[in-house]
C-alpha positions as CSV (number, residue, x, y, z in Angstrom):
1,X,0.0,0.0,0.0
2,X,1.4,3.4,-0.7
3,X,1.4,5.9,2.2
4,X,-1.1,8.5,0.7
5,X,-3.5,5.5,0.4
6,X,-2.5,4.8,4.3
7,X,-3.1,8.6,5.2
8,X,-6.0,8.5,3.4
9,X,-7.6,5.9,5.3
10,X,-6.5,7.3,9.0
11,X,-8.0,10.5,8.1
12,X,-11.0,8.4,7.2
13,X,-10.9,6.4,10.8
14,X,-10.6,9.6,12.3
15,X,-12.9,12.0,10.5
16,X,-16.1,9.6,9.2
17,X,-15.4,5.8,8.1
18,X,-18.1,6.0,5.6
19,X,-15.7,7.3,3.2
20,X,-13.4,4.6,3.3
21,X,-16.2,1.8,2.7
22,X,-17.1,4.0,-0.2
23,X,-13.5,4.3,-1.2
24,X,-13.4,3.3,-5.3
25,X,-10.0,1.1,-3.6
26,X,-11.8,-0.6,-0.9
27,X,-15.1,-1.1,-3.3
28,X,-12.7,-3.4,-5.5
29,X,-11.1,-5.4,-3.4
30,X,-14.2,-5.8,-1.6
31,X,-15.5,-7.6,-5.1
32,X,-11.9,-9.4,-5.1
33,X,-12.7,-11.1,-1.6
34,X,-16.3,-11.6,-2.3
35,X,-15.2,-13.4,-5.5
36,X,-12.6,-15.1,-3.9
37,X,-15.4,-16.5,-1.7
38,X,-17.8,-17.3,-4.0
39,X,-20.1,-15.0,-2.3
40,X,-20.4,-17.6,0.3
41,X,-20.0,-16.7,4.5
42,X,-17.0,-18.0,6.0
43,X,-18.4,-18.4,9.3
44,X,-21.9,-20.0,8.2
45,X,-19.8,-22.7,5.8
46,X,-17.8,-23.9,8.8
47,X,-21.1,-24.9,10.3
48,X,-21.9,-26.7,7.1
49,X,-24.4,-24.2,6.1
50,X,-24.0,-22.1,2.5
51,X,-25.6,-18.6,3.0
52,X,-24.7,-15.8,0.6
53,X,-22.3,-12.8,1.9
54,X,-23.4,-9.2,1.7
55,X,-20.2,-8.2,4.0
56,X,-16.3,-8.2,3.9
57,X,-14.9,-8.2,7.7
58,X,-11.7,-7.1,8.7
59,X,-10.3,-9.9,10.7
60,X,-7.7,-7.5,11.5
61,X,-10.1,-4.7,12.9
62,X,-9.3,-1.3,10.6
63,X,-9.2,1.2,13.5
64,X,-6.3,-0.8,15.2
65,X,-4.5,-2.2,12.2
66,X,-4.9,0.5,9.0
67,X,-2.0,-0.6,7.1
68,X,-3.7,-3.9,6.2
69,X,-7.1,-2.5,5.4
70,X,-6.7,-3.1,1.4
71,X,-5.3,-6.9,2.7
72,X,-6.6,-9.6,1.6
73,X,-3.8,-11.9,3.5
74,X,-1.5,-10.8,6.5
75,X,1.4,-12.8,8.0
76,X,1.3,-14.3,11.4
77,X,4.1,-16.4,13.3
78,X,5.3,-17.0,9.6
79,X,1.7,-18.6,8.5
80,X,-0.1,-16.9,6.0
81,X,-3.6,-15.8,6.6
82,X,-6.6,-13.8,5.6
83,X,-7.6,-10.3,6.5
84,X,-10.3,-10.0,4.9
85,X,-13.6,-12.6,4.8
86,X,-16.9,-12.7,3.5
87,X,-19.5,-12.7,5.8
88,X,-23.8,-12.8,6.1
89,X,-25.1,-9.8,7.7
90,X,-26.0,-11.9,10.7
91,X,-22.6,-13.2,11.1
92,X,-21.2,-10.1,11.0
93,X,-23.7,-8.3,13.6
94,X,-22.3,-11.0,15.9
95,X,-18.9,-11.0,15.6
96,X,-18.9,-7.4,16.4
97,X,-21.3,-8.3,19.2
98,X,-24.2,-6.1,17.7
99,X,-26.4,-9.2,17.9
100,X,-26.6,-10.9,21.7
101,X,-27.9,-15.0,21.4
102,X,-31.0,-15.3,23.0
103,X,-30.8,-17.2,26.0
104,X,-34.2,-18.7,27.4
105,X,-35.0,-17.2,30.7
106,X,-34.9,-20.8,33.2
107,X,-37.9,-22.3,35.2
108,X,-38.4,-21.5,38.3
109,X,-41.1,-21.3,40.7
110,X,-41.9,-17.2,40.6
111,X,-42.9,-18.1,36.7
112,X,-45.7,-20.7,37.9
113,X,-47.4,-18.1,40.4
């Protein structure tokens, strides 16, 4: 990445991160990891379900890690790995923790009266 892209996208983390997800860079290799996926969510397919993606998620979160935010793959303990996945909406709202799991509220006595 050159370092006017990079300044480019701090101002954007600092300023109003709509602009980068409207960035003409981002938007392509958005389509690049989409592609790459076959529009399918990583997260639902290791569960053995095939549900098509409508998001690409930075495993490497953008606010903390800006130089890899136009990377697909990163390098960790010398293994190569992705940065960037294709995700549901659904999955994506819980990785980030927008969406809670329901958890049923147990029997108990006070219910019955």
């Amino acid at each position: 990445m050159v370092q006017e892209q990079l300044e480019y996208i701090k101002k954007c983390i600092e300023e109003d991160v709509h602009k980068f997800y409207v960035w003409g860079p981002w938007k392509k290799v958005r389509k690049e990891v989409l592609k790459l996926d076959h529009g399918e969510c990583w997260l639902c397919k290791q569960k053995g379900i095939y549900r098509r993606a409508t998001t690409v998620h930075h495993v490497n979160h953008l606010k903390k890690h800006p130089e890899l935010a136009l990377s697909i793959w990163y390098e960790w303990k010398g293994k190569k790995k992705r940065n960037l996945i294709s995700l549901c909406r659904e999955c994506h709202e819980e990785v980030h923790g927008y969406r809670k799991s329901k958890q049923e509220e147990p029997l108990t006595e006070e219910r019955w009266d």
